[in-house]
ROKOL-414736 format. One record per atom (N, C-alpha, C): residue number from 1; residue in one letter; chain; x, y, z. Coordinates in steps of 0.1 Angstrom, whole numbers, plus 5000, padded with zeros to 4 digits. Atoms other than C-alpha are relative to their C-alpha. Example, Ala and Ser with C-alpha at 12.3 -4.5 7.8 and 13.67 -1.06 7.14 Angstrom:
{k = 1; r = A; c = A; X = 5009; Y = 4988; Z = 5000}
{k = 1; r = A; c = A; X = 5123; Y = 4955; Z = 5078}
{k = 1; r = A; c = A; X = 5009; Y = 5012; Z = 5000}
{k = 2; r = S; c = A; X = 4991; Y = 4989; Z = 5000}
{k = 2; r = S; c = A; X = 5137; Y = 4989; Z = 5071}
{k = 2; r = S; c = A; X = 4992; Y = 5011; Z = 5008}
//
This chain:
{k = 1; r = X; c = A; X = 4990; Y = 4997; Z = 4990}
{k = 1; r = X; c = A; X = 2020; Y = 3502; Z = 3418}
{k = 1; r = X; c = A; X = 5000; Y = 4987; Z = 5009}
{k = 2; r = X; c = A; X = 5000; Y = 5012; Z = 4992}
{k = 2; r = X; c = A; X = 2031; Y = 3471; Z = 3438}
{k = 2; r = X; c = A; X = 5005; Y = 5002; Z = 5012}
{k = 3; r = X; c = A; X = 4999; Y = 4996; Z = 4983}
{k = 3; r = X; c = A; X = 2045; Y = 3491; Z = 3469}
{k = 3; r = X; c = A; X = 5003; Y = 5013; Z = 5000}
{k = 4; r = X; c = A; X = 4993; Y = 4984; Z = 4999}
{k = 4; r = X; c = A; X = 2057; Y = 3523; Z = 3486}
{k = 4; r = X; c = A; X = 5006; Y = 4996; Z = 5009}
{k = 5; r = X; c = A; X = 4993; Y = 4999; Z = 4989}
{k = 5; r = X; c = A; X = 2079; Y = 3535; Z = 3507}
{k = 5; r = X; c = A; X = 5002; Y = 5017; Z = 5007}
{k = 6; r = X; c = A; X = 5002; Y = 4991; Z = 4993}
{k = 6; r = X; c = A; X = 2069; Y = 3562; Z = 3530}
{k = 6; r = X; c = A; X = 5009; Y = 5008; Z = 5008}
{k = 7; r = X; c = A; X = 4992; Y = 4992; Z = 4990}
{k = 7; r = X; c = A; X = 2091; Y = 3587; Z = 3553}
{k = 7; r = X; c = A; X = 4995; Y = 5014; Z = 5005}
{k = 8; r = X; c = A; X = 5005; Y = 4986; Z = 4998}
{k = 8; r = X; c = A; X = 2073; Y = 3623; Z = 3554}
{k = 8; r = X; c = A; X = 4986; Y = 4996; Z = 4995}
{k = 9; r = X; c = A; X = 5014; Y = 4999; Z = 4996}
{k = 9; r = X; c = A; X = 2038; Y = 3629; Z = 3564}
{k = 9; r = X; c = A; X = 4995; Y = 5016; Z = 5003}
{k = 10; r = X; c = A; X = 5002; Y = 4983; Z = 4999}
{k = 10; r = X; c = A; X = 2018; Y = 3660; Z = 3567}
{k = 10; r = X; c = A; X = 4997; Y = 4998; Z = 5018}
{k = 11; r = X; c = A; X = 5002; Y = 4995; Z = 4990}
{k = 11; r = X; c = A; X = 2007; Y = 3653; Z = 3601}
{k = 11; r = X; c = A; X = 5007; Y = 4986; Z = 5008}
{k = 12; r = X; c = A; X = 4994; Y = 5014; Z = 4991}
{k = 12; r = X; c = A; X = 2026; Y = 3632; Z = 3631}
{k = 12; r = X; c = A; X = 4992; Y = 5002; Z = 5017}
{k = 13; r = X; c = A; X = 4998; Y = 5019; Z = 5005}
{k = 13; r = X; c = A; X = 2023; Y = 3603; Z = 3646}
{k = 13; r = X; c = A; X = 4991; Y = 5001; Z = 4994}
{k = 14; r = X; c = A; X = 5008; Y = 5007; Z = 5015}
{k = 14; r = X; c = A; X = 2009; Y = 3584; Z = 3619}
{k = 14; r = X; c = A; X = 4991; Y = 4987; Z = 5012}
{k = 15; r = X; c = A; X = 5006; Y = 5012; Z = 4988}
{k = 15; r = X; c = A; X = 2000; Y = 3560; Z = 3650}
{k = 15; r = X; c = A; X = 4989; Y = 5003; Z = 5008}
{k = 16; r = X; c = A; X = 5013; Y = 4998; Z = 4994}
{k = 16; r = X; c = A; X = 1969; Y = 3578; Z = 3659}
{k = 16; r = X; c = A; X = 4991; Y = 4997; Z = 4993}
{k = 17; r = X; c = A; X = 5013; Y = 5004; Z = 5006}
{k = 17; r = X; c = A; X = 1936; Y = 3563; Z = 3656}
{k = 17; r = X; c = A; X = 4993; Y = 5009; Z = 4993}
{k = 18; r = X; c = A; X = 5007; Y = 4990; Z = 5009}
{k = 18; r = X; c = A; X = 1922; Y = 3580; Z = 3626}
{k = 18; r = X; c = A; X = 5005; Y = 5003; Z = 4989}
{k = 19; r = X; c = A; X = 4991; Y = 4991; Z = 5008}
{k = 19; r = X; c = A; X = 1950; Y = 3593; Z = 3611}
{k = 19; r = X; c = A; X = 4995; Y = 4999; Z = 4985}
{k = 20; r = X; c = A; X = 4999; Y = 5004; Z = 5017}
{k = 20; r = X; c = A; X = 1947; Y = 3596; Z = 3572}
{k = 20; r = X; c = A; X = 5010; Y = 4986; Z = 4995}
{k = 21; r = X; c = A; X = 4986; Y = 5012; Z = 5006}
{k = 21; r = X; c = A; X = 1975; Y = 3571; Z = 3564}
{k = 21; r = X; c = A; X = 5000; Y = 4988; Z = 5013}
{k = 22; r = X; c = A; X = 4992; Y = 5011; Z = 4990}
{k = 22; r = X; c = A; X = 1972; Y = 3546; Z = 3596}
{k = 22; r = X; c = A; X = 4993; Y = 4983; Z = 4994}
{k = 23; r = X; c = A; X = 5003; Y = 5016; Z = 5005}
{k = 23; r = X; c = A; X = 1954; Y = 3519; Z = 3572}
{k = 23; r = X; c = A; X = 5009; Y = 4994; Z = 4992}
{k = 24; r = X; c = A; X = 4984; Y = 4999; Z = 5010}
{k = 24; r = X; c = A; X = 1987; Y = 3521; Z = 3553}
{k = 24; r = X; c = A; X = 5008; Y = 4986; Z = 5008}
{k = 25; r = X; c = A; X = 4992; Y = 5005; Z = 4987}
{k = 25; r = X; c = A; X = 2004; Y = 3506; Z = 3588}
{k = 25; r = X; c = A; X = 5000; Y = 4983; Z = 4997}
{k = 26; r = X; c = A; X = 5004; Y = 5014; Z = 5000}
{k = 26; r = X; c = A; X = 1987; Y = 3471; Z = 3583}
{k = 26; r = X; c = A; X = 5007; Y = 4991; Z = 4985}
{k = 27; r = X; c = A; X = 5001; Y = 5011; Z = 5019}
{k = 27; r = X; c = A; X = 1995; Y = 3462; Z = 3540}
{k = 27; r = X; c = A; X = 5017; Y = 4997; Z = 5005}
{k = 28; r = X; c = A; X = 4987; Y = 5007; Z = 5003}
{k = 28; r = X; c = A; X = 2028; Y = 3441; Z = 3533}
{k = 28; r = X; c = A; X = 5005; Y = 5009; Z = 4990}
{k = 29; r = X; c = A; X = 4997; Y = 4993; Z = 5007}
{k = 29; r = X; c = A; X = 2034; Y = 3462; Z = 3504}
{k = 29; r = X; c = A; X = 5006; Y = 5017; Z = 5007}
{k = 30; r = X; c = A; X = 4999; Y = 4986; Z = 4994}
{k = 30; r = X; c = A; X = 2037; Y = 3492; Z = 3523}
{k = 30; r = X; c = A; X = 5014; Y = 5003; Z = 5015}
{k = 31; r = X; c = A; X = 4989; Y = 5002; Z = 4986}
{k = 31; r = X; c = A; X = 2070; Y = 3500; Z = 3544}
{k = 31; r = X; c = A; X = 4999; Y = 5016; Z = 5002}
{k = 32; r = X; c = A; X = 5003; Y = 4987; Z = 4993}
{k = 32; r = X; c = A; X = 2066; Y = 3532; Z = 3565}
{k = 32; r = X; c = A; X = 5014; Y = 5004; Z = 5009}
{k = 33; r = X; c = A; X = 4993; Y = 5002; Z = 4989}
{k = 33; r = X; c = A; X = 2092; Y = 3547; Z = 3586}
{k = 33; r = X; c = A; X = 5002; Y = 5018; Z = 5001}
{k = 34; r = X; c = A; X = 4997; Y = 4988; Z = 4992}
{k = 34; r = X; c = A; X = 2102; Y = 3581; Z = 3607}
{k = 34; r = X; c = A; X = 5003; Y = 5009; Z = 4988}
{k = 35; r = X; c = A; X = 4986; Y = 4992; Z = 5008}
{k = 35; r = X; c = A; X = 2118; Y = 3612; Z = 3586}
{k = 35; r = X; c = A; X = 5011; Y = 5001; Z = 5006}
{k = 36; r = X; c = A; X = 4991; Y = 4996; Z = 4993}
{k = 36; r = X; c = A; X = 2150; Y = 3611; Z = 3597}
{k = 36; r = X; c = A; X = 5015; Y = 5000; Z = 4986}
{k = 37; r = X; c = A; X = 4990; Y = 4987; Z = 5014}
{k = 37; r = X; c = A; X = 2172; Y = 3628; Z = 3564}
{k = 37; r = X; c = A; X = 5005; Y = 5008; Z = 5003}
{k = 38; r = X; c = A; X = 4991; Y = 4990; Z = 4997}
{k = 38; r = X; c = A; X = 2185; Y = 3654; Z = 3590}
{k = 38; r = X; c = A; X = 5010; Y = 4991; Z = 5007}
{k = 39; r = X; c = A; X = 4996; Y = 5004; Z = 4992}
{k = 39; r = X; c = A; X = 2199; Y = 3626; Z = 3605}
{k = 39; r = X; c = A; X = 5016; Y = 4995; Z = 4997}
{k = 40; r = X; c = A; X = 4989; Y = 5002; Z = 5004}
{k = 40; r = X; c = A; X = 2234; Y = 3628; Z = 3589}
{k = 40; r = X; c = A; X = 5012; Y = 5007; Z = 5006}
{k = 41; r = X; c = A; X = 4992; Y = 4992; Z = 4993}
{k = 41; r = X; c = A; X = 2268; Y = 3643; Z = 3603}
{k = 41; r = X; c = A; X = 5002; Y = 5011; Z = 4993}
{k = 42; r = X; c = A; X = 5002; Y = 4989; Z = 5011}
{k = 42; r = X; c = A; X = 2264; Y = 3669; Z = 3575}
{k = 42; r = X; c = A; X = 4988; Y = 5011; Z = 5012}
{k = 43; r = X; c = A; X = 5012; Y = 4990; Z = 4999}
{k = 43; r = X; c = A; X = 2229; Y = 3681; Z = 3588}
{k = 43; r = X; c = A; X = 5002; Y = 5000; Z = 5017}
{k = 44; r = X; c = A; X = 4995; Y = 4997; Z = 4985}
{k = 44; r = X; c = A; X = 2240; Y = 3675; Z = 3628}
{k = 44; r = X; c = A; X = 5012; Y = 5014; Z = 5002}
{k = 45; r = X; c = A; X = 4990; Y = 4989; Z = 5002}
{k = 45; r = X; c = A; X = 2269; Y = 3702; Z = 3620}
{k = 45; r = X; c = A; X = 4994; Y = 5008; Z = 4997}
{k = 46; r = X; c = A; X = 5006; Y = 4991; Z = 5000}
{k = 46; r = X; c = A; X = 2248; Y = 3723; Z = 3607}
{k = 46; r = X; c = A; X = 4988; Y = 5005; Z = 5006}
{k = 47; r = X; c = A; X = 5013; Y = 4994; Z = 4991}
{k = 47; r = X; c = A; X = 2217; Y = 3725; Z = 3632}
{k = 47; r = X; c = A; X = 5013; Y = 5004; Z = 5012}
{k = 48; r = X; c = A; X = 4990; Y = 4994; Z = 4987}
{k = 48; r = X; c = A; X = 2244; Y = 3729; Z = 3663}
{k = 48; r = X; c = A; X = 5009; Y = 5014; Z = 4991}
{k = 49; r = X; c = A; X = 4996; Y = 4984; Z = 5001}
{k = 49; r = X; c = A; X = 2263; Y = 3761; Z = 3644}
{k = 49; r = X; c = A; X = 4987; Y = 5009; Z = 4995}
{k = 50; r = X; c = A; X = 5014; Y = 4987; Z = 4997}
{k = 50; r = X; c = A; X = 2225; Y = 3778; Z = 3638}
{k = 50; r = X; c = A; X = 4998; Y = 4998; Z = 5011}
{k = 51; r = X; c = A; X = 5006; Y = 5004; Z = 4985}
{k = 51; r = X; c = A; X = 2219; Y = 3765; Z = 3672}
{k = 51; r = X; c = A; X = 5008; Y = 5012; Z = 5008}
{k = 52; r = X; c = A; X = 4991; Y = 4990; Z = 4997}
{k = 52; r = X; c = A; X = 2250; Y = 3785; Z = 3682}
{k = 52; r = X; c = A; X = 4994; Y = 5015; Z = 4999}
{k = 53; r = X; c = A; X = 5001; Y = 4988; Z = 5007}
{k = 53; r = X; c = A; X = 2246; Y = 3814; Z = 3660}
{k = 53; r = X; c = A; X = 4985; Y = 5001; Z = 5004}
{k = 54; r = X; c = A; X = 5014; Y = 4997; Z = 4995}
{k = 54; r = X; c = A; X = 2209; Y = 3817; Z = 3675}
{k = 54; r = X; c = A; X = 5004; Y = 5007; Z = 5013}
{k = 55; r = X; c = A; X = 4997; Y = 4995; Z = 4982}
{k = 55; r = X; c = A; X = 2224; Y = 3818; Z = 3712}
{k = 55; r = X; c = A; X = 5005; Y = 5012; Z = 5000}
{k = 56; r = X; c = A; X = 4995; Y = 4983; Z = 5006}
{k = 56; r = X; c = A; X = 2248; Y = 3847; Z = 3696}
{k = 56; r = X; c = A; X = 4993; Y = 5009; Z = 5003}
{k = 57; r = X; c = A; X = 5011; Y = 4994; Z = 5006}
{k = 57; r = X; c = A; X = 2218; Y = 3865; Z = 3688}
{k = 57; r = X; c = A; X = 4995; Y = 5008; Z = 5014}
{k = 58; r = X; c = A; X = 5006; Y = 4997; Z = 4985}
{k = 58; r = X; c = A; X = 2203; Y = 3864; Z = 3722}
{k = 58; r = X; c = A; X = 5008; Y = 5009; Z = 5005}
{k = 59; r = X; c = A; X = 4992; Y = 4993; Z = 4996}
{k = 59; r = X; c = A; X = 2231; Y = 3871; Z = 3739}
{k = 59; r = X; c = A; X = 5006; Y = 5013; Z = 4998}
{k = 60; r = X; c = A; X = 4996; Y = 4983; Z = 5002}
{k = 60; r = X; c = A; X = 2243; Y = 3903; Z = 3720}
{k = 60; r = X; c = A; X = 4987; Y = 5010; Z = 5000}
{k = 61; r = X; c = A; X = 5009; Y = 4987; Z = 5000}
{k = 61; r = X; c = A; X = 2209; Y = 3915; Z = 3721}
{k = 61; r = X; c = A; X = 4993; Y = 5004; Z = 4990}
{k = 62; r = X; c = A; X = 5007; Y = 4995; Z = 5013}
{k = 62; r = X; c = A; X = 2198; Y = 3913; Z = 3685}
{k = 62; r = X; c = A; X = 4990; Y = 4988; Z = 4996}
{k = 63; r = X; c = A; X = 5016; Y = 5006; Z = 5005}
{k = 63; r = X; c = A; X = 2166; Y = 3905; Z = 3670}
{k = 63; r = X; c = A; X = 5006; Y = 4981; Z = 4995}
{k = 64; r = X; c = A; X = 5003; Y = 5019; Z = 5000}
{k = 64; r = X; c = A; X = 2165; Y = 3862; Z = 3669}
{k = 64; r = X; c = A; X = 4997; Y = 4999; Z = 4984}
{k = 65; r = X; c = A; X = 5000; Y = 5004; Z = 5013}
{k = 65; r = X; c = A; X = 2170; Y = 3854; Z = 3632}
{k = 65; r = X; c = A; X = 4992; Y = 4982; Z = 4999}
{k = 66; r = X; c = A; X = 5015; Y = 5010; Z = 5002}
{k = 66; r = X; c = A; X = 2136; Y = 3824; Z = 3624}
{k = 66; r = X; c = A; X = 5007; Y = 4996; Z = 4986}
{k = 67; r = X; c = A; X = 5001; Y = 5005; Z = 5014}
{k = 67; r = X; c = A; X = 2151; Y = 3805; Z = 3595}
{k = 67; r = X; c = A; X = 4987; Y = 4986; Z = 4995}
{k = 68; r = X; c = A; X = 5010; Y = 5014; Z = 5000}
{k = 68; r = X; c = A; X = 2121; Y = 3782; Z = 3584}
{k = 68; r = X; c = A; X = 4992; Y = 5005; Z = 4989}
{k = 69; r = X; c = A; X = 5010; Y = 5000; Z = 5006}
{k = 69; r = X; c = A; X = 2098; Y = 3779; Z = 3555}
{k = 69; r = X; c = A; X = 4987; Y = 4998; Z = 5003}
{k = 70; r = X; c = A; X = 5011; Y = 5003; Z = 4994}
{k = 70; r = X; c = A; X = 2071; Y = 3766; Z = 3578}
{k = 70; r = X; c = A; X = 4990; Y = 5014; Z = 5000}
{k = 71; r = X; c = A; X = 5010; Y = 4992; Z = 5001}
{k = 71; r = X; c = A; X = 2037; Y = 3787; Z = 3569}
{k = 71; r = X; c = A; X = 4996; Y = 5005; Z = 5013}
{k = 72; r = X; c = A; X = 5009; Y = 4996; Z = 4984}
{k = 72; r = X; c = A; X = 2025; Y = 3792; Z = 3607}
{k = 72; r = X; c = A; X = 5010; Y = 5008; Z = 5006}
{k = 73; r = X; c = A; X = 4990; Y = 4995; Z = 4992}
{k = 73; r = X; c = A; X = 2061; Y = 3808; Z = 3611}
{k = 73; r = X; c = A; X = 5000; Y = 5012; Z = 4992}
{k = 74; r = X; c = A; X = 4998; Y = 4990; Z = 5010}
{k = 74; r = X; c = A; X = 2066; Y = 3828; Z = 3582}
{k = 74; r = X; c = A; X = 4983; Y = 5010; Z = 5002}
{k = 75; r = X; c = A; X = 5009; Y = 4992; Z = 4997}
{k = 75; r = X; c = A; X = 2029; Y = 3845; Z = 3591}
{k = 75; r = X; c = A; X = 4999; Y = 5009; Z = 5013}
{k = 76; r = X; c = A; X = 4995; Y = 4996; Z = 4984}
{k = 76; r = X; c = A; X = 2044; Y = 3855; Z = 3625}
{k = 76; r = X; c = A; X = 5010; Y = 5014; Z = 5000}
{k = 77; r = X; c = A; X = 4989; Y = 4990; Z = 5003}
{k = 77; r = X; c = A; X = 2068; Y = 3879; Z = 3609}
{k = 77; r = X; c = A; X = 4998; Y = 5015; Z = 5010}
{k = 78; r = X; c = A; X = 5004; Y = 4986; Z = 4993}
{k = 78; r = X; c = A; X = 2051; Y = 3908; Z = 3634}
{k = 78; r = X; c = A; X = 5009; Y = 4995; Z = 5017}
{k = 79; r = X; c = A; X = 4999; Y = 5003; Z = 4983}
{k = 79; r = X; c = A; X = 2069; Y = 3885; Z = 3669}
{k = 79; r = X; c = A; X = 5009; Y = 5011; Z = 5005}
{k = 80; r = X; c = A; X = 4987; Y = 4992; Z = 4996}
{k = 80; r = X; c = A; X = 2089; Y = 3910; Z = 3688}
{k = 80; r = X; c = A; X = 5013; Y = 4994; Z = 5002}
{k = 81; r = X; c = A; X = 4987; Y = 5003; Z = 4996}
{k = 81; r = X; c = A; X = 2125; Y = 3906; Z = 3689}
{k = 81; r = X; c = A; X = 5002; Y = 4990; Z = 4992}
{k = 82; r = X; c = A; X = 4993; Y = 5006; Z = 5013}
{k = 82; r = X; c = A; X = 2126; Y = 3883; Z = 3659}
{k = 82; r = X; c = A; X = 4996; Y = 5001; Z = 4989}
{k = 83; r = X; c = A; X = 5000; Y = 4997; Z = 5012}
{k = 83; r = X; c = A; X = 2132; Y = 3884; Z = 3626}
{k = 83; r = X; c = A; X = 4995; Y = 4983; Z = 4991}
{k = 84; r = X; c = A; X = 5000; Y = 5012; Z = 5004}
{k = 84; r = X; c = A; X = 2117; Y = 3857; Z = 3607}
{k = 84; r = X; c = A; X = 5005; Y = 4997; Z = 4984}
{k = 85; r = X; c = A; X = 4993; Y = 4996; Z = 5013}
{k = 85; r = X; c = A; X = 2138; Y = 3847; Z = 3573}
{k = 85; r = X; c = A; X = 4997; Y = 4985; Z = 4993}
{k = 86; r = X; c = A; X = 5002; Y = 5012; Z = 5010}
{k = 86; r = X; c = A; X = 2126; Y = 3823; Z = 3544}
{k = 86; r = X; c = A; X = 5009; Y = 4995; Z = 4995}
//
């Protein structure tokens, strides 16, 4: 393999002393950079209408619909007043 190219990490910053990946930071071969893949007019339109349709939620008084795959969320399924949905 003569290089990578990095964007998603299991744990952030990658700029802390220690990290698993910060000896990566230093090679030539190696270009690292942010995830930013939501960062399209596609995926901005669609976080602002869940963003909405979250506030909905509140406001009429019904259980907070949790869309997320994230493990530490989906084990939460018991929070009051929301519903968490995979």
């Amino acid at each position: 393999l003569g290089g990578a190219g990095l964007d998603v990490y299991g744990e952030e910053p990658v700029l802390v002393a220690g990290h698993l990946m910060s000896p990566l930071l230093g090679m030539d071969n190696v270009v690292m950079w942010p995830h930013l893949a939501f960062w399209t007019r596609e995926a901005r339109g669609r976080l602002e209408k869940e963003a909405l349709e979250r506030c909905l939620e509140v406001l009429q008084g019904r259980p907070l619909r949790v869309l997320s795959k994230d493990p530490r969320l989906l084990m939460q399924r018991e929070m009051p007043g929301c519903e968490v949905v995979q």
